[in-house]
C-alpha positions as CSV (number, residue, x, y, z in Angstrom):
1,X,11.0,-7.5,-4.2
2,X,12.2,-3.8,-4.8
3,X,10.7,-0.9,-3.4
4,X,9.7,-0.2,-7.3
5,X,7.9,-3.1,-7.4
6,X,6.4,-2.3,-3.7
7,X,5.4,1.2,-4.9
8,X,4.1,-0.3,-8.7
9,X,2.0,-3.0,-6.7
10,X,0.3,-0.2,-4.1
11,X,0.2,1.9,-7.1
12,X,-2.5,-0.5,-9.2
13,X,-4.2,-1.6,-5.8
14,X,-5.5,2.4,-5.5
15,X,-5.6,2.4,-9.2
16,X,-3.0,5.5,-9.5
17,X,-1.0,5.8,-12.6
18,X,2.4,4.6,-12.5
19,X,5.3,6.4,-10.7
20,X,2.8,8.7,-8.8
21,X,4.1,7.6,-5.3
22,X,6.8,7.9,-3.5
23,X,8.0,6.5,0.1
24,X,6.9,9.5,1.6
25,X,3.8,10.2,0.2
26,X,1.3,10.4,3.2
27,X,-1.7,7.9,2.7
28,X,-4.1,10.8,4.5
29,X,-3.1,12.9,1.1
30,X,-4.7,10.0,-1.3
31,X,-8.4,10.1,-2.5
32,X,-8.4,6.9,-2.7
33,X,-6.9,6.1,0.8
34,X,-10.3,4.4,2.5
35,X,-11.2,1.1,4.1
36,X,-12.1,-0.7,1.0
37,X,-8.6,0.4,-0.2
38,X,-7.0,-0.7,2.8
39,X,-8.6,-4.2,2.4
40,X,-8.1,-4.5,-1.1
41,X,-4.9,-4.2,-0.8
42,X,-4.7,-6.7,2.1
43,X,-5.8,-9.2,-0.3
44,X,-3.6,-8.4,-2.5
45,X,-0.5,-8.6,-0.3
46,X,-1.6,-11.5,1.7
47,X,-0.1,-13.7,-1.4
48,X,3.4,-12.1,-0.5
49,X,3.2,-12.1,3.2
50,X,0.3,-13.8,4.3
51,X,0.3,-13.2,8.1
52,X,-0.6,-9.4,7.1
53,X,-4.0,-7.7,8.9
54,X,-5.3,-5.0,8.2
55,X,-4.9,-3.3,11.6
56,X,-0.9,-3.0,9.9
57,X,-2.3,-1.4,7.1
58,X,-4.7,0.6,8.4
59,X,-1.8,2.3,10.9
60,X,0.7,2.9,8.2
61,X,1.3,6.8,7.4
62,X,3.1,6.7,4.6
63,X,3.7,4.6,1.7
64,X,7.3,4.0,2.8
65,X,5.6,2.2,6.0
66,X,3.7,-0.2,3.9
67,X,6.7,-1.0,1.7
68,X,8.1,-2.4,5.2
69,X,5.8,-4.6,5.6
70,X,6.4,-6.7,2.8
């Protein structure tokens, strides 16, 4: 998977319009950055790498760090 697709995927799991983040937007910049977010978008990652928790999620910073988990 690209880092497009990365970003494209987190993009619809905060419901942000395409091409809005970048690797180094910070998560603590994003309205929609919460728990339900952060779980949400467990769920939808755990298809691609199913050994993620959200304790990975929740102590990313950036976008950029979530892209390398996946």
């Amino acid at each position: 998977m690209t880092n497009k697709e990365k970003l494209a995927l987190i993009e619809e799991a905060l419901r942000l319009k395409a091409d809005t983040l970048t690797e180094d937007t910070e998560l603590g910049t994003l309205r929609a950055w919460d728990s339900f977010t952060i779980l949400s978008l467990q769920v939808r990652l755990s298809a691609i790498k199913p050994d993620l928790q959200f304790s990975d999620l929740f102590g990313c910073d950036t976008v950029g760090e979530i892209c390398g988990l996946f």
